[in-house]
N, C-alpha and C positions, 0 to 999 in steps of 0.2 A: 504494500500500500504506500510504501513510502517513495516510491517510482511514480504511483500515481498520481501521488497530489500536486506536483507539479501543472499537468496535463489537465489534471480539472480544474488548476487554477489560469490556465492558459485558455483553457476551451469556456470558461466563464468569462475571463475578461477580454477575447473576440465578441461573446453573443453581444456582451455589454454594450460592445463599441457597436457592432455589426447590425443587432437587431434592434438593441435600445431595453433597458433594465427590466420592465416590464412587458416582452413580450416572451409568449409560454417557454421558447423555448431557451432562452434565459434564464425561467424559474425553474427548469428543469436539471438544467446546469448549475442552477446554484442551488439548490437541492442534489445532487450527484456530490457535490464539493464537502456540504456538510457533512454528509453519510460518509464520503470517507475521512472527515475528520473527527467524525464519531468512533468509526472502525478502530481510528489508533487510539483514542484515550484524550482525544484534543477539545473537550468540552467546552472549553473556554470561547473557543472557535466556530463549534458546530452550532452550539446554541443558539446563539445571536444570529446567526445566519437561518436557520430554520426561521426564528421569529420571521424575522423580515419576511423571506421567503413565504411563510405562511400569510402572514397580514397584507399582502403583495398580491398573492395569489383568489386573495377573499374581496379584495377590491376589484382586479382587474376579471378573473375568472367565474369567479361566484361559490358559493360552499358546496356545490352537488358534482364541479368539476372535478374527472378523476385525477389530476395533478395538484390540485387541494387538496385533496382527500389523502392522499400519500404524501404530502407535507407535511398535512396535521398528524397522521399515524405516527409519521417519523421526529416530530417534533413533540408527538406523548412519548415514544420511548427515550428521548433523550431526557425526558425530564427525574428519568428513575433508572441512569445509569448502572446502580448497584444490580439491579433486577435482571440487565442483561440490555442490550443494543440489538433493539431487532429491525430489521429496514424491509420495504415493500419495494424491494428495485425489479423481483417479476411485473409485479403491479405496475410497476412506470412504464415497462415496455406491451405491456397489453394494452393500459390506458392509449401511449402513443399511436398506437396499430389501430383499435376503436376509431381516434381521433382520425385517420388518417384514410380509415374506411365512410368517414358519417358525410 
């Protein structure tokens, strides 16, 4: 993971520039970024960026959207580290496939 987080912080700050902060596939990105800064133990990191992400995602996408909906999951388990770090990143890649079918 530690290979990784380079590259999702690369591949978030093009969406940023590229597509503009707020669009999905931005919040997707910066959701991928958190989870893996969840993965290593980087809560400090991941947290605040969920928020965002989440409260981002409720404005621009709405709460029934399925990249909301795996924000929030992923932003309830960060909130109870001890319990375990569990991520929906199947879910991101069906939600995206749904979206890309509707």
């Amino acid at each position: 993971m530690d290979r990784a987080v380079p590259l999702y912080e690369q591949a978030l700050a093009t969406a940023d520039r590229e597509l503009g902060e707020n669009h999905p596939e931005t919040l997707v990105a910066r959701n991928q970024l958190a989870v893996a800064y969840g993965t290593m133990g980087r809560w400090q990191l991941a947290l605040p960026l969920l928020e965002k992400t989440f409260s981002t995602c409720m404005a621009v996408l709405g709460k029934d959207h399925p990249t909301t909906r795996l924000v929030q999951s992923n932003l309830a388990a960060a909130q109870s580290p001890a319990k375990g770090w569990r991520f929906s990143t199947d879910e991101a890649l069906i939600a995206r496939i749904k979206n890309k079918d509707e």
